[in-house]
C-alpha positions as CSV (number, residue, x, y, z in Angstrom):
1,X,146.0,-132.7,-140.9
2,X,149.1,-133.0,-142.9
3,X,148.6,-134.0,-146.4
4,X,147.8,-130.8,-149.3
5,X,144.6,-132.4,-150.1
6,X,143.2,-131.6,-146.5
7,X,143.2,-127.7,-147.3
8,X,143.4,-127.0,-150.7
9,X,140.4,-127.2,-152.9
10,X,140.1,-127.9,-156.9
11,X,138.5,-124.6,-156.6
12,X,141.6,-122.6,-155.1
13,X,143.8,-124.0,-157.9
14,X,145.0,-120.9,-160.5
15,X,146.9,-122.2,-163.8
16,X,148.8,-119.5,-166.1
17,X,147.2,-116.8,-163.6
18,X,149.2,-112.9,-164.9
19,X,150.4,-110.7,-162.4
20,X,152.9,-107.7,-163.1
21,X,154.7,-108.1,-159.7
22,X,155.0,-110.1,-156.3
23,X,153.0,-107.4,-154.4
24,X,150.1,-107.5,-157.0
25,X,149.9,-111.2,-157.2
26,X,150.3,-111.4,-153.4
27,X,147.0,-108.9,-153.3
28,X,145.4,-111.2,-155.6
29,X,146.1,-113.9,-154.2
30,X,144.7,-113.1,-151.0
31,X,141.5,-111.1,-152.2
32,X,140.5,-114.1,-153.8
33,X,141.4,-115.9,-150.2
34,X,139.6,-113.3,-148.4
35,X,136.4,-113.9,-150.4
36,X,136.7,-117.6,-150.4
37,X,136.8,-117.5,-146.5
38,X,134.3,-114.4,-146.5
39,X,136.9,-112.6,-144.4
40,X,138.0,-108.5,-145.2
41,X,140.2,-108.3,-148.1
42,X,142.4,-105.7,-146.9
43,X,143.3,-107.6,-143.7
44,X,143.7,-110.7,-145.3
45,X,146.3,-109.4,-147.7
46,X,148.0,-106.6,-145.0
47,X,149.2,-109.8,-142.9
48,X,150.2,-111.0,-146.1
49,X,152.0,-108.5,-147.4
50,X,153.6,-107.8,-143.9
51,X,154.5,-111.4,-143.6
52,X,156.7,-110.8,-147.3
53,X,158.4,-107.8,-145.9
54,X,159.8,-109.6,-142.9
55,X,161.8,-111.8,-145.9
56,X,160.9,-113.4,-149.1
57,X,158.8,-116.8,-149.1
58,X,160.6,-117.9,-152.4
59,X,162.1,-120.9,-151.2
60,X,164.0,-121.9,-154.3
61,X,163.7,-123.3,-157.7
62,X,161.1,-121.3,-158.8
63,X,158.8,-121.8,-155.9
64,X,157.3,-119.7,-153.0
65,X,155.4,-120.2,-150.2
66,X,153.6,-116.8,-149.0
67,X,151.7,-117.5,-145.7
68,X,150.2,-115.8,-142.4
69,X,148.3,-116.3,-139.6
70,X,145.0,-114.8,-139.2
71,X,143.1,-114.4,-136.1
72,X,139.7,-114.5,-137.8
73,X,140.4,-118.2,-139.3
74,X,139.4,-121.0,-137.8
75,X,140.9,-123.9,-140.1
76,X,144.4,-123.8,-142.8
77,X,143.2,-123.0,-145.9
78,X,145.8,-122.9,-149.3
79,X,145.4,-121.6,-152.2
80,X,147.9,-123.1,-155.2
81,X,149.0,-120.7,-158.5
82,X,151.4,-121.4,-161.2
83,X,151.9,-118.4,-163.6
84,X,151.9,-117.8,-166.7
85,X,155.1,-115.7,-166.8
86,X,157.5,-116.0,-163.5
87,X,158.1,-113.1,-161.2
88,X,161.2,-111.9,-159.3
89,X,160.3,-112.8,-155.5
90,X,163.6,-111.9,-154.0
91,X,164.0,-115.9,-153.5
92,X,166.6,-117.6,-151.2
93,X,168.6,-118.8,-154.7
94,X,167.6,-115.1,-157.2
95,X,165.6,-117.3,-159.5
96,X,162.4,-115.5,-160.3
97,X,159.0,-118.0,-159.0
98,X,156.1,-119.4,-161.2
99,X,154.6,-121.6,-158.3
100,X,153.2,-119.7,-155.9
101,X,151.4,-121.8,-152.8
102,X,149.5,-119.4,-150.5
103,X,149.2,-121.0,-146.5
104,X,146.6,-119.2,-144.4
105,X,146.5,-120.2,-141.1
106,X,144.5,-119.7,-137.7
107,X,147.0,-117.5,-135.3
108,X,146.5,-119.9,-132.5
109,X,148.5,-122.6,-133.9
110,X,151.7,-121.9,-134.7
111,X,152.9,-126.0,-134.4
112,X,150.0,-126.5,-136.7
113,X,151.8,-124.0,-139.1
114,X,155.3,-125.7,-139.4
115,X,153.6,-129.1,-140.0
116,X,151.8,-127.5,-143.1
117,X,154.4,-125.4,-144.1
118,X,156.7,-128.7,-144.2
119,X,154.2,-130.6,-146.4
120,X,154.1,-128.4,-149.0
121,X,157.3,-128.0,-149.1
122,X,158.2,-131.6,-149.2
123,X,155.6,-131.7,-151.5
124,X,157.3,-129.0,-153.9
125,X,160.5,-129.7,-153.9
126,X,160.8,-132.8,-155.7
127,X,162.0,-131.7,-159.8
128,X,159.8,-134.0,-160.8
129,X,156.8,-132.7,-159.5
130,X,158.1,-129.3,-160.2
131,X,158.0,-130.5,-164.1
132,X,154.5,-132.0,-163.5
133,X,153.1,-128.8,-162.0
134,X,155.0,-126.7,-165.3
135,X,153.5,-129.2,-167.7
136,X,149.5,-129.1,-166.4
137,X,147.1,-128.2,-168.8
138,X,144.6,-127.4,-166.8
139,X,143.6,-126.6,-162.8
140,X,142.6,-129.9,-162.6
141,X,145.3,-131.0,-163.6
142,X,147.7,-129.1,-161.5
143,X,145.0,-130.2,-158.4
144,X,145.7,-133.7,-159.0
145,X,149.5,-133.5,-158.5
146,X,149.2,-130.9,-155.4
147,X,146.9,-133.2,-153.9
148,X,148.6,-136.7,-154.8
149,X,150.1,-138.4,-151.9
């Protein structure tokens, strides 16, 4: 397991979503996890939120990767968001973030999680997919390039 396309779904793909902060789009983001994955909201975006407040998960040019690992999963599971108006995220180079890639993962496999965590970002930090994933019209759109290999 180490392309995108193994755990992220057309269905868990968000264009233009609004959100007037990073904690409220971090709550979002992870409700809508939580019920996707029929696991408790509240715990699902606590070990997000606590995962943010150890350091940002901007990574740079307009990108962040928010993630955590839950004991109740039992598989990865992403969910991918570009926004309709960028947010400051406190990110490695100040730039505010418009794609926002959340990582759950299962807390028993922390290897597992750096070999995700490095294919998105290899996947993200190319300017030209960048522009791709700014330009789609639509989340199927925005799928198709996540999910490209």
């Amino acid at each position: 397991m180490g392309a995108v396309a193994d755990f992220l779904s057309p269905e868990d793909v968000f264009v233009d979503l609004v959100a007037p902060d990073k904690q409220r789009l971090l709550q979002v983001l992870a409700y809508r996890a939580a019920n996707r994955l029929g696991l408790d909201e509240n715990l699902v975006a606590a070990d997000v939120l606590a995962r943010e407040a150890l350091g940002s998960t901007g990574v740079g040019q307009g990108v962040a990767i928010p993630h955590a690992r839950l004991r109740a999963l039992q598989k990865p599971f992403a969910m991918a968001a570009r926004l309709k108006r960028p947010l400051d995220f406190d990110a490695i180079d100040g730039e505010p973030v418009d794609v926002v890639f959340l990582l759950l993962m299962p807390e028993d496999q922390a290897s597992a999680q750096m070999n995700l965590m490095a294919a998105v970002a290899r996947k993200l930090r190319t300017s030209d997919t960048l522009l791709s994933i700014r330009k789609a019209t639509d989340t199927a759109a925005l799928c198709v390039i996540l999910t490209a290999a």
